[in-house]
C-alpha positions as CSV (number, residue, x, y, z in Angstrom):
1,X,8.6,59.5,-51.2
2,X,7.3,57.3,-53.3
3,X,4.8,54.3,-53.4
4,X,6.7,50.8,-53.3
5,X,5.4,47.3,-54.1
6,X,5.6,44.5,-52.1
7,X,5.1,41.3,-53.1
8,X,4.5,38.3,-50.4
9,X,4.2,34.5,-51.3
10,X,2.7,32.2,-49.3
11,X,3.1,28.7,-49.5
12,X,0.5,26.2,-48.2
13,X,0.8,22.7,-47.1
14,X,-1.7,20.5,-47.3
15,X,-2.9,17.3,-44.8
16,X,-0.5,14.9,-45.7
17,X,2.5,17.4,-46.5
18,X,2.1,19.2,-43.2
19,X,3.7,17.0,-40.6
20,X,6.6,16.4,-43.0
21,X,7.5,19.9,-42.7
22,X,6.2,21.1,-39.1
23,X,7.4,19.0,-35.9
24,X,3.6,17.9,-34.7
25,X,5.3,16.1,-31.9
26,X,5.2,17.3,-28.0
27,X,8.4,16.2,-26.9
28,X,9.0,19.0,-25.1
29,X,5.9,18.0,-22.5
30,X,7.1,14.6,-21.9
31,X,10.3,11.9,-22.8
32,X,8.9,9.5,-25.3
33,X,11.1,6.3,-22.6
34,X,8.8,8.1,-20.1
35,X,5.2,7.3,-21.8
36,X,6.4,3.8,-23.2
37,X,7.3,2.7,-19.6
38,X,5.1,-0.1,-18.0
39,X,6.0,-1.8,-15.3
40,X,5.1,-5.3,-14.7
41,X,3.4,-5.9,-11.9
42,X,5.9,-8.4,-9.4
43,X,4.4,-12.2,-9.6
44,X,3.5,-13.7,-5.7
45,X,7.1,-15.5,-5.3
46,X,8.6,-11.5,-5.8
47,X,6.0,-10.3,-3.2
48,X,6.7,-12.7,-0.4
49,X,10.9,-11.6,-1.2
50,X,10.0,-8.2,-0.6
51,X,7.7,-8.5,2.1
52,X,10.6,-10.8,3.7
53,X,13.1,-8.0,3.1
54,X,10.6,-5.5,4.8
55,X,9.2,-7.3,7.3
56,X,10.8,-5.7,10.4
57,X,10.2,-1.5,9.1
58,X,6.5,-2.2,8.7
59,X,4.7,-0.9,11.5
60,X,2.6,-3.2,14.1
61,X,0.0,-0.8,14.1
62,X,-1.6,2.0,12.3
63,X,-2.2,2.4,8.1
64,X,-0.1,0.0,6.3
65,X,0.9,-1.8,9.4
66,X,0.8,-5.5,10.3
67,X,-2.5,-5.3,11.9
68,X,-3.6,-4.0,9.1
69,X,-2.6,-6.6,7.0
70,X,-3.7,-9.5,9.3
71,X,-7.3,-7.4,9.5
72,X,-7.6,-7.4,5.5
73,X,-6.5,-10.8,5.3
74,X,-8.6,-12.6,7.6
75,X,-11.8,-10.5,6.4
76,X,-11.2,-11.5,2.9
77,X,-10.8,-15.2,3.8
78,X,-13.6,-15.2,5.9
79,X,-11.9,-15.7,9.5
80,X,-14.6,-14.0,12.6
81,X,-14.7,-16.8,14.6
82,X,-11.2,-17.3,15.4
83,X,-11.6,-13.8,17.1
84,X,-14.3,-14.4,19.5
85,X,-12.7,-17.7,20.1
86,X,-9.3,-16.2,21.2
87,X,-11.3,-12.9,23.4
88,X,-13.1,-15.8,25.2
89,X,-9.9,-17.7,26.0
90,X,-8.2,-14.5,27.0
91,X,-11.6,-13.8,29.3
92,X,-11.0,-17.8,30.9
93,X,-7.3,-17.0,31.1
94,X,-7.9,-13.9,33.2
95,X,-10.8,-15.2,35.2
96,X,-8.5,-18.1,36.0
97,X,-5.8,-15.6,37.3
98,X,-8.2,-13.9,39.3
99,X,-8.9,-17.6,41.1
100,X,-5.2,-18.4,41.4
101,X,-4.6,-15.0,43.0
102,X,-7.1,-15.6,45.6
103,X,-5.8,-19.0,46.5
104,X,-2.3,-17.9,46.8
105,X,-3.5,-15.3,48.9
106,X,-5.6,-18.3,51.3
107,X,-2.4,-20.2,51.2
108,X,-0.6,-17.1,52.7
109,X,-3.3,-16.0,55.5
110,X,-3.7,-19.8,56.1
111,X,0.1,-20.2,56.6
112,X,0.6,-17.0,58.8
113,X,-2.4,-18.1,61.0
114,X,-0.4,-20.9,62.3
């Protein structure tokens, strides 16, 4: 056998000729709609609509319930008091109860003694 020649070429790009020639793109990694997508964010009018149209599957209580929302709310616009207001009405409410029940309950041992 004997020796044969081979002869290689190589050709070279340079920095500008390169991504002519070579796809330098990574479309296979993600859809170019997919990157360019931003959503706007929905104005207030749009939030109230949709808060309307969800109002009865939100939960009463628990994460991302109305309790919730009434809790963020009223700490960001500053509303305490009205708590402690309402707990000591709902403390007069059931002390009053407490005094009804136990004049009904003269009433009756007052109209049985007779």
């Amino acid at each position: 056998m004997g020796k044969q020649e081979i002869k290689l070429n190589k050709q070279v790009f340079g920095k500008v000729s390169y991504p002519k020639v070579v796809d330098i793109e990574f479309k296979q990694l993600v859809k170019p709609e997919e990157v360019l997508t931003i959503e706007e964010p929905i104005t207030i009018a749009e939030f109230f609509v949709e808060y309307n149209r969800l109002f009865f599957e939100i939960p009463q209580k628990g994460n991302g319930s109305h309790d919730e929302l009434i809790k963020r709310s009223a700490a960001y616009i500053g509303v305490t008091g009205q708590s402690e207001q309402i707990q000591a009405l709902l403390e007069e409410i059931n002390e009053l109860r407490a005094q009804l029940l136990s004049a009904q309950q003269e009433i009756i041992n007052i109209s049985t003694s007779i």
